[in-house]
One Martini backbone bead per residue (centre of mass of N, CA, C, O) as a GRO file, in nm:
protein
   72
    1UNK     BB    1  -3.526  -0.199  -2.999
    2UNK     BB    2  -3.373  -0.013  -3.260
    3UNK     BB    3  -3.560   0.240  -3.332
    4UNK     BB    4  -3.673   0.600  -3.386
    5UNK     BB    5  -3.845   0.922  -3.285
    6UNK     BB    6  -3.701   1.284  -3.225
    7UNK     BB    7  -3.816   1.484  -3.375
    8UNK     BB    8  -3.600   1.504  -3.573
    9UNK     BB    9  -3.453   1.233  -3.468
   10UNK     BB   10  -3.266   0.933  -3.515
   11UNK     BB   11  -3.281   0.644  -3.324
   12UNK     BB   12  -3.018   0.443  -3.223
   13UNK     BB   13  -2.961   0.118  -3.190
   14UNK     BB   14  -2.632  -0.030  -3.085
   15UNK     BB   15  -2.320  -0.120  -3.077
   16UNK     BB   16  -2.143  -0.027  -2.821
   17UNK     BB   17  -1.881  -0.052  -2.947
   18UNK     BB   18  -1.976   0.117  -3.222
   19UNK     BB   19  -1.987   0.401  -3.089
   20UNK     BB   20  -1.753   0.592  -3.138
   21UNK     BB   21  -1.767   0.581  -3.457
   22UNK     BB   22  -2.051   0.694  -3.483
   23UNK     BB   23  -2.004   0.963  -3.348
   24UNK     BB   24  -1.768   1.057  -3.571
   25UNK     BB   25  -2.007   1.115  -3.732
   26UNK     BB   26  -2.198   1.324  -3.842
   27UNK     BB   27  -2.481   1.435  -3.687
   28UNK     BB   28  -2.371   1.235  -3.434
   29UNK     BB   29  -2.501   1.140  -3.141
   30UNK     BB   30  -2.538   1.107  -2.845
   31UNK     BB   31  -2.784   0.964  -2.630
   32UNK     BB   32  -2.913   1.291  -2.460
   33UNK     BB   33  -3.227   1.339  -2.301
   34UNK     BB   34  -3.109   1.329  -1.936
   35UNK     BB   35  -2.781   1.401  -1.947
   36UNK     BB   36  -2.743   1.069  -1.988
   37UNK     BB   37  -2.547   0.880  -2.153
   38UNK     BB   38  -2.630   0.591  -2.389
   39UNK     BB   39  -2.454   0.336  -2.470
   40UNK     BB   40  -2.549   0.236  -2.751
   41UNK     BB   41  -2.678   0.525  -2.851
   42UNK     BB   42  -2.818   0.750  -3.113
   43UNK     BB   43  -2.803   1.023  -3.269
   44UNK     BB   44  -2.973   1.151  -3.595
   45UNK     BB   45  -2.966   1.383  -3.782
   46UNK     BB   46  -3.091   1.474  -4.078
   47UNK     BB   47  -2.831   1.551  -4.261
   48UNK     BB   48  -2.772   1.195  -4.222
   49UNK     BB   49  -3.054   1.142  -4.381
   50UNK     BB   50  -3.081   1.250  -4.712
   51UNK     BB   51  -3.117   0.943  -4.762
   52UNK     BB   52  -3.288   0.611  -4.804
   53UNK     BB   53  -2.985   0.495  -4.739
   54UNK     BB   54  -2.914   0.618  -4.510
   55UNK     BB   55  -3.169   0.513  -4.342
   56UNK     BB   56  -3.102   0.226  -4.399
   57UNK     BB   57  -2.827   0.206  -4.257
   58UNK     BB   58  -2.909   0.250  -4.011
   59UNK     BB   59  -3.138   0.082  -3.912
   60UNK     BB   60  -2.958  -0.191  -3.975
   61UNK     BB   61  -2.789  -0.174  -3.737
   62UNK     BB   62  -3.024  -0.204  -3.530
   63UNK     BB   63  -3.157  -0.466  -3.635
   64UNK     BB   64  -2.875  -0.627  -3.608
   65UNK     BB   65  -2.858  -0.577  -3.294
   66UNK     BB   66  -3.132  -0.697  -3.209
   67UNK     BB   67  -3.055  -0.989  -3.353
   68UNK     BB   68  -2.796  -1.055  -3.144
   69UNK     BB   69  -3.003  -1.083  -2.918
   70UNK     BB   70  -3.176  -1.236  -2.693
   71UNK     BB   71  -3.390  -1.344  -2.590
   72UNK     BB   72  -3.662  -1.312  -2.332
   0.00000   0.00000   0.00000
């Protein structure tokens, strides 16, 4: 799985390393649907998303950590 849609945000699994830089843009936040944050997911409220540039730009680092993962 690459990416969601929770309510209004979209979730995007990313490369774990890069979990604290992402949560450090503006209306991005650690994916915490259970209390429990999970880190290499995270949520992206509506705000970080107003263009289709944004959405694409989110979009493939999921893809792109998705294609870095072994088959299973």
């Amino acid at each position: 799985m690459t990416c969601g849609v929770l309510k209004d945000d979209m979730i995007v699994r990313i490369e774990p390393g890069q979990h604290e830089s992402a949560i450090a843009n503006p209306h991005v936040r650690a994916f915490d649907y259970t209390g429990r944050p999970m880190k290499g997911w995270i949520m992206i409220g509506p705000n970080a998303l107003a263009s289709d540039e944004d959405l694409k730009e989110w979009a493939l680092k999921g893809v792109r950590y998705a294609l870095s993962l072994p088959p299973k």
